[in-house]
N, C-alpha and C positions, 0 to 999 in steps of 0.2 A: 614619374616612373617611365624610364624611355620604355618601349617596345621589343621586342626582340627580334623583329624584322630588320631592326637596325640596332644592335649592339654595340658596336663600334666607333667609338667618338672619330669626327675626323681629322682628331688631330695627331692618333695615330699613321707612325709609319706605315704608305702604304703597304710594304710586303708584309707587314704583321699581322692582317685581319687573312689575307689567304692563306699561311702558313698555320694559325691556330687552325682554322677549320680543318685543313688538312692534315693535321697533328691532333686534335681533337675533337673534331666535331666540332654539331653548335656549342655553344656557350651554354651554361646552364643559367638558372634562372638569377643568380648572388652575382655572377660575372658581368650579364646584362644589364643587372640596375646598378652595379657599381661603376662601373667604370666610366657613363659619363659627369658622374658625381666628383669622383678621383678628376676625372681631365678637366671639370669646370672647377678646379681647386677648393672644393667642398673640404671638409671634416666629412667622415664616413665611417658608420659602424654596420659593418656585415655581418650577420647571423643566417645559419647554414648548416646543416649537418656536416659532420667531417667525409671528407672525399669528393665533396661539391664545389672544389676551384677556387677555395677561398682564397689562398695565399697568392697564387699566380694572378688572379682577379686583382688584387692590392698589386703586387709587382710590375703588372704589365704596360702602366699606364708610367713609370720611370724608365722603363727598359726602353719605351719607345724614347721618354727625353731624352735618356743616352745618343741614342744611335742618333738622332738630328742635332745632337752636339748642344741641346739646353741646358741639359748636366754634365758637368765637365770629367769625361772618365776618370781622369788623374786625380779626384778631387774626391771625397766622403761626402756622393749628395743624399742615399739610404742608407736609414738604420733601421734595423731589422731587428724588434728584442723579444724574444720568448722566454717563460718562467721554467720552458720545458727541458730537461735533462738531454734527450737528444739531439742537439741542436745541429751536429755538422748532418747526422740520416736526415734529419728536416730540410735543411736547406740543398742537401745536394739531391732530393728528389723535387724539391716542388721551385728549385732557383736554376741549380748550377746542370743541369739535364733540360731545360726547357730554354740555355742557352747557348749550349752546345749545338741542338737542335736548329733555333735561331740563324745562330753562325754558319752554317750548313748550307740554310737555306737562298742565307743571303752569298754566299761566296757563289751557289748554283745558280742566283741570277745578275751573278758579274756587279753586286754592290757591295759598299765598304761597310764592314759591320766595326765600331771601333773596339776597344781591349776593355772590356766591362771586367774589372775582378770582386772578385766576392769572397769574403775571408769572413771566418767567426773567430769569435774570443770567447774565452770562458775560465775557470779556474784551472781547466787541466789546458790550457793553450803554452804551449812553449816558449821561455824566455825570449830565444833568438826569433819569433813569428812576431813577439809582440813587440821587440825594436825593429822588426821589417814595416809595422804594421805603420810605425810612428816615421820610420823616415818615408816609406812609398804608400799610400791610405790606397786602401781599395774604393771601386766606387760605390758597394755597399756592404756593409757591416753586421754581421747578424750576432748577435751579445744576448745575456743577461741582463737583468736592474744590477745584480751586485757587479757585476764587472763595466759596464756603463758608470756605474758609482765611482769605480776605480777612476775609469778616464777622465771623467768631470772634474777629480781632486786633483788628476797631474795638469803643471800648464802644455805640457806636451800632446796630452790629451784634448784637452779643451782646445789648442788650435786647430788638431785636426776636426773636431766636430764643430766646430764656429761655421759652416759650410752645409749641413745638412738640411735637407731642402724638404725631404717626408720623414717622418717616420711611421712603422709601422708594429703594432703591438697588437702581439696572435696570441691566442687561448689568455684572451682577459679575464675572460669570466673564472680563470682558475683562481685569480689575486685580488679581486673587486674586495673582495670581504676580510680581508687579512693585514694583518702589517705589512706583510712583502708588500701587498695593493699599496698601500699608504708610502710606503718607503719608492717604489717606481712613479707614482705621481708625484713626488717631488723630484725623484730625480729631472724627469721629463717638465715641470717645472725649469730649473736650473738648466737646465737646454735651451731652451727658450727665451733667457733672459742673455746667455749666450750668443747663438743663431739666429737669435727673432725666429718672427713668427713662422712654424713651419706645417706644411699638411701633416694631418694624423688621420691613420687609417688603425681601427682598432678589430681584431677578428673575434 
């Protein structure tokens, strides 16, 4: 268990550990032990009450690969799957606001932040988003198992995810005991044999 004197792997970007602080404070206690778990390419399952930095704790340690150019923007390195019905209010408070932010921060000390896009899919996702999604891939993807399911079965799908580097899978505990549970371990199975072997960060 690292310390929380020192939270911050270093092989985060530097601007990324002043800008959290200054954006949120310390780190809570899930963020701290996670992330140098996540940057030493561990598997990692976080348990937290909700509002304790889970998501961003999972995300932050890709955001910085971005920005030092180890994940290729242009490419689908995270996927991001929740069971949960609100998916675009999830990701745009706990992704697409903390890298706006980010971008901000970094434009104010004259560095290059690169073009991170972030798109979800889901059954109400529109026709013409999801052939944008298939010819231009975001750099991470926040989905469902059934809609993950979908892209697995097209080959169009399966090239863009032949590339993903983590994923990430929040409020597991809702599917552990369920067919849906049973039906996303295979799908993320079938990823795998895909992509090879990738980090998983489970919330």
């Amino acid at each position: 268990m690292t310390g929380m004197d020192e939270p911050f792997p270093p092989s985060f970007h530097p601007l990324i550990p002043p800008w959290f602080l200054d954006t949120y404070g310390p780190p809570t206690a899930v963020q701290a032990a996670a992330w140098p778990r996540i940057a030493a390419g561990e598997h990692v399952l976080a348990l937290a009450p909700t509002g304790s930095g889970k998501t961003l704790a999972a995300f932050l340690d890709a955001i910085s690969r971005l920005v030092r150019g180890e994940y290729e923007p242009g490419r689908l390195s995270v996927l991001y799957v929740s069971p949960l019905k609100a998916l675009n209010e999830d990701i745009r408070t706990n992704l697409r606001e903390p890298l706006a932010s980010l971008r901000a921060r970094f434009e104010r000390e004259g560095a290059a932040f690169p073009d991170i896009r972030v798109e979800t899919r889901s059954g109400d996702t529109p026709a013409s988003d999801r052939r944008r999604f298939l010819a231009r891939p975001p750099s991470i993807l926040a989905t469902t198992p059934e809609s993950l399911a979908i892209l697995l079965a097209s080959p169009r799908g399966r090239s863009v995810l032949s590339e993903v580097r983590l994923v990430i899978l929040d409020e597991i505990h809702a599917v552990l005991d369920s067919k849906r549970g049973a039906f996303l371990a295979c799908q993320i199975g079938a990823l795998s044999l895909l992509a090879g072997e990738f980090r998983r960060v489970a919330l």
